[in-house]
C-alpha positions as CSV (number, residue, x, y, z in Angstrom):
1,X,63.7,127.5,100.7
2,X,66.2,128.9,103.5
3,X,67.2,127.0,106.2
4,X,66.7,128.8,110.0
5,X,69.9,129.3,111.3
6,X,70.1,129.0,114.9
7,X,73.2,130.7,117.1
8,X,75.2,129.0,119.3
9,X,74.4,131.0,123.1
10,X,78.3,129.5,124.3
11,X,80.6,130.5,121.3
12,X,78.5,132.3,118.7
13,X,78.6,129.9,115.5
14,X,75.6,129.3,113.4
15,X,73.7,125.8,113.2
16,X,71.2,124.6,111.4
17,X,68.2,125.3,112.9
18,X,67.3,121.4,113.8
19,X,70.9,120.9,115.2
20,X,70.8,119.2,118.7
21,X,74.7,120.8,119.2
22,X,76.6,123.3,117.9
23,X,78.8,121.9,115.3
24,X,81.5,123.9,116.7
25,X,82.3,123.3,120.6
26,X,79.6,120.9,121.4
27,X,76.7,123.0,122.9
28,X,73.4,122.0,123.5
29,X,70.9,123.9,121.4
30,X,67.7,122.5,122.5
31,X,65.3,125.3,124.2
32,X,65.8,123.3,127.8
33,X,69.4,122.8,128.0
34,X,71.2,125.0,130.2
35,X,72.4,128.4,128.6
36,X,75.9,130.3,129.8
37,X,75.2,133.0,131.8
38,X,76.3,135.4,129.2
39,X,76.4,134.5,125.1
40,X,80.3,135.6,123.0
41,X,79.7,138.3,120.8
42,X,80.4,137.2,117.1
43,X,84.6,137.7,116.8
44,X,85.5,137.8,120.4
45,X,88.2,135.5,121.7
46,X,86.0,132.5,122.9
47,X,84.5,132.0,119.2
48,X,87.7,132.2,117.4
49,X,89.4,130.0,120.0
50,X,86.1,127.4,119.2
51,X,86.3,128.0,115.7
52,X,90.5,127.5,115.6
53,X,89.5,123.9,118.1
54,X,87.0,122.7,115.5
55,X,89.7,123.4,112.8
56,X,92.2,121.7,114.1
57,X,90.2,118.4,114.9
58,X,89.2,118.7,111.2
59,X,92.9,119.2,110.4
60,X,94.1,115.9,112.5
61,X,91.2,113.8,110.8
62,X,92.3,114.6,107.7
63,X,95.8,114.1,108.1
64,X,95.2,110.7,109.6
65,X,92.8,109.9,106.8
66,X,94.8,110.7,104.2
67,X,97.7,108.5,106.3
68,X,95.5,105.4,106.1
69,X,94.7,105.5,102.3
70,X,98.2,106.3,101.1
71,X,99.2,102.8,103.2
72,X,96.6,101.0,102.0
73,X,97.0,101.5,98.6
74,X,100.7,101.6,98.7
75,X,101.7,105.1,98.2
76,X,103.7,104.8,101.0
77,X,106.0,101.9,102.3
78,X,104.5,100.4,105.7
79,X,105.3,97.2,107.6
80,X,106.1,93.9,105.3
81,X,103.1,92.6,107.4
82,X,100.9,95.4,106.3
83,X,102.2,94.8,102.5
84,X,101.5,91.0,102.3
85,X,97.9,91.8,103.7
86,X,97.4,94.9,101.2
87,X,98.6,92.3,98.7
88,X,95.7,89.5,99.3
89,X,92.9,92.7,98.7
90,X,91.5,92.5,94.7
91,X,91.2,95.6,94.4
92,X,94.4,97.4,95.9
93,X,96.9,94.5,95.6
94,X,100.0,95.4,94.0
95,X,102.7,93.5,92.5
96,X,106.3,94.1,93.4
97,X,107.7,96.4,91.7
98,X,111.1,95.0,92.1
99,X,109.9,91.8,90.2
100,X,110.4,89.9,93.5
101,X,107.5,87.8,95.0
102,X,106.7,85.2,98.3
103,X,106.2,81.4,97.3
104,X,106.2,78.6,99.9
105,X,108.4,75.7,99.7
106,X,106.4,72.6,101.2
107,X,108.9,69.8,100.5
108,X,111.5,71.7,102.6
109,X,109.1,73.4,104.7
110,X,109.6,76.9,104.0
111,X,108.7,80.5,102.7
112,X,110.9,82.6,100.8
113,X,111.3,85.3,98.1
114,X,112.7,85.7,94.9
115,X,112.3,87.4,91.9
116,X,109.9,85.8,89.8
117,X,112.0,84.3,87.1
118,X,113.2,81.9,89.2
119,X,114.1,78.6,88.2
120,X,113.9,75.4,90.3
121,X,117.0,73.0,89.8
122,X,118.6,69.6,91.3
123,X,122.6,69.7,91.6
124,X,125.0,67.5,93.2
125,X,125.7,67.0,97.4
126,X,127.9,65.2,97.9
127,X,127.6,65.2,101.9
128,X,123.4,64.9,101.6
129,X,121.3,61.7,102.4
130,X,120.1,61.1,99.0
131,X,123.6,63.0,97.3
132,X,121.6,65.6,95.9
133,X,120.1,68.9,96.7
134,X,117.4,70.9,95.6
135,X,117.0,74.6,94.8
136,X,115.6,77.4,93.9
137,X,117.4,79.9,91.6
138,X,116.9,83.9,90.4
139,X,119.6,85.0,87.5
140,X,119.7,88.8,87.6
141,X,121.8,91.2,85.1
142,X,124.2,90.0,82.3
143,X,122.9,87.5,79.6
144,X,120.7,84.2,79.7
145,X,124.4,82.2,80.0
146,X,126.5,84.8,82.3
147,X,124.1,86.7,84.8
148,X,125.7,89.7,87.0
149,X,124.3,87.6,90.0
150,X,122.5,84.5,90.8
151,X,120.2,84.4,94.3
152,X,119.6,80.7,95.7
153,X,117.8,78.9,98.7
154,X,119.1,75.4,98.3
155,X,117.7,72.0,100.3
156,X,118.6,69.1,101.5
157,X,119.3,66.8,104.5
158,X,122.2,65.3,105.8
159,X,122.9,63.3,109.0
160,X,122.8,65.2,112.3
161,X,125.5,65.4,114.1
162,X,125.7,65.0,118.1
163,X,124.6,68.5,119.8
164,X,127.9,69.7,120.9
165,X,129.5,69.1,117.2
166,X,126.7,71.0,115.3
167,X,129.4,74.1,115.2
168,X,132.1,72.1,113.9
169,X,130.2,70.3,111.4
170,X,128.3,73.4,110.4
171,X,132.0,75.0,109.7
172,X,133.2,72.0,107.8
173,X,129.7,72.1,105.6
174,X,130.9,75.7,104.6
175,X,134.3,74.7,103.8
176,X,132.8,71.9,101.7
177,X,130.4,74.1,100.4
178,X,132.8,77.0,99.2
179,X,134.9,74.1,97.4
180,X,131.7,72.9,95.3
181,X,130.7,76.8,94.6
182,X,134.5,76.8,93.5
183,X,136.3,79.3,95.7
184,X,138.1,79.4,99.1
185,X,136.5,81.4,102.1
186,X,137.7,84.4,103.3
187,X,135.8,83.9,106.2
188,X,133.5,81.2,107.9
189,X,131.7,82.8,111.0
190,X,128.9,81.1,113.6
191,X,126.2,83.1,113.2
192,X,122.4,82.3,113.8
193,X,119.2,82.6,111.9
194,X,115.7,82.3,114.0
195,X,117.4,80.5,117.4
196,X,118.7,77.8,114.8
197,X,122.4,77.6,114.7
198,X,124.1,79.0,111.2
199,X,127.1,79.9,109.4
200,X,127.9,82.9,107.3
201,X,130.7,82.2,104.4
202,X,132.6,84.2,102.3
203,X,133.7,82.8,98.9
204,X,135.9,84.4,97.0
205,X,137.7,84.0,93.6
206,X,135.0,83.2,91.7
207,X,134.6,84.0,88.1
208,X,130.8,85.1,86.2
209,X,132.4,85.0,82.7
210,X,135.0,87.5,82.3
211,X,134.6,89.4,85.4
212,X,135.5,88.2,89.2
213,X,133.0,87.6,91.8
214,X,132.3,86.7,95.0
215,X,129.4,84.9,96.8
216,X,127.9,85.1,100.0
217,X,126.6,82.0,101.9
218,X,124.4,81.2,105.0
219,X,124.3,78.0,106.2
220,X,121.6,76.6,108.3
221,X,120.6,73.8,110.3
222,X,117.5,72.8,111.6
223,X,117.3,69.1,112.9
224,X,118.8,66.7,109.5
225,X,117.8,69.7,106.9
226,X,120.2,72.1,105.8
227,X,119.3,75.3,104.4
228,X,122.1,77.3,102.4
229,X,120.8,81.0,101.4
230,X,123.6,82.3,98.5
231,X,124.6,85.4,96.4
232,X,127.1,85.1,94.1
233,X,127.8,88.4,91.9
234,X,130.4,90.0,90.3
235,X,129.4,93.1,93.0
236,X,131.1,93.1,96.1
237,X,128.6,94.3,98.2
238,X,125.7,91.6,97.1
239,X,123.1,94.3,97.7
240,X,120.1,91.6,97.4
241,X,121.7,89.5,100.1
242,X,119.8,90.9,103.1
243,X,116.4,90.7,101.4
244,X,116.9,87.0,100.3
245,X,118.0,86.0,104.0
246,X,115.1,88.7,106.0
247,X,112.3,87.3,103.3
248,X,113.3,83.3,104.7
249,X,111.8,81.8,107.2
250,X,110.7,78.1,108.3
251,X,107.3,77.0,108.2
């Protein structure tokens, strides 16, 4: 059965015949509305600029449509806030495909990432309350027994000093720190890390098997916890180093 097509009397286009507007610029088609005082002839300027309008606007809906799937199901890379929340969905969650993942300390009251192999360890501190430190530990590359590079976020608390010495003992805790890795600093900067006060170390001279490495250290301090973020790999550059210390933060 065919439909009845009704003209639009201000641009021309055809509607369905129970159409209220015309799907093209918006006119009212009912018998009572207003008409123009004179009605486009099909292919004049005034329908082709109405039917170019109506294409665009289709155009713009689509692109933005297509823009919102592609981030929500990850074809594209959006905001880390955007990924986590993506991630928590059942049906579009993905899983790194770097291997790394979030996990949540509570005992040191934190939230980092790693790659998921990680391995959680207790190792010697000398300086530390109890003596000891805990941490967290990725091996990348290499073998089982000599990885190319190992990524840490080590615990522990030690006494706090008085205000005005938290520099100095935050410089001596690297020094200290670089002698345990086993390897002098080539530098040993004040930095800071979320309005806490920190320290960035270089340790060089250190061995992974047969080849020579270096590591990469921040130090920091909140309160009587200290908080040592490391890379140590046998490449120069430490190219994970930036994701381990962005993906920290205190909770």
């Amino acid at each position: 059965m065919a439909t009845t097509k009704v003209r639009c009397p201000a641009c021309g286009a055809k509607n369905d015949g129970e159409a209220r507007k015309c799907r093209i610029c918006g006119q009212d088609l009912r018998e009572t509305s207003e008409r123009p005082l004179t009605m486009p002839q099909p292919g004049s300027e005034v329908m082709r600029s109405a039917r170019l309008s109506g294409l665009v606007l289709i155009a713009v809906f689509a692109v933005v449509g297509l823009g919102v799937l592609a981030l929500a199901f990850g074809v594209v890379e959006g905001p880390q806030w955007l990924s986590d929340a993506r991630n928590k969905l059942p049906l579009v969650g993905q899983s790194p495909s770097d291997g790394w993942t979030s996990f949540e300390e509570p005992s040191g009251s934190w939230e980092g990432e790693l790659p998921v192999d990680r391995t959680e360890e207790s190792l010697a501190f000398p300086t530390a309350d109890t003596g000891s430190a805990r941490q967290w530990i990725s091996r990348l590359g290499g073998t089982s027994t000599t990885p190319d590079t190992e990524l840490s976020i080590l615990w522990t608390t030690v006494p706090a000093p008085e205000d005005e010495q938290i520099e100095q003992s935050l410089a001596s805790a690297g020094e200290a720190w670089a002698q345990q890795v086993g390897g002098p600093t080539s530098s040993n900067e004040e930095a800071s890390f979320q309005g806490l006060p920190a320290r960035r170390v270089t340790i060089t001279d250190l061995r992974q098997g047969d080849e020579r490495a270096t590591a990469e250290a921040l130090l920091i301090r909140r309160g009587e916890q200290l908080v040592i973020l490391q890379s140590r790999s046998i490449y120069p550059d430490h190219p994970q180093f930036s994701r381990l210390v962005n993906g920290f933060t205190f909770v």
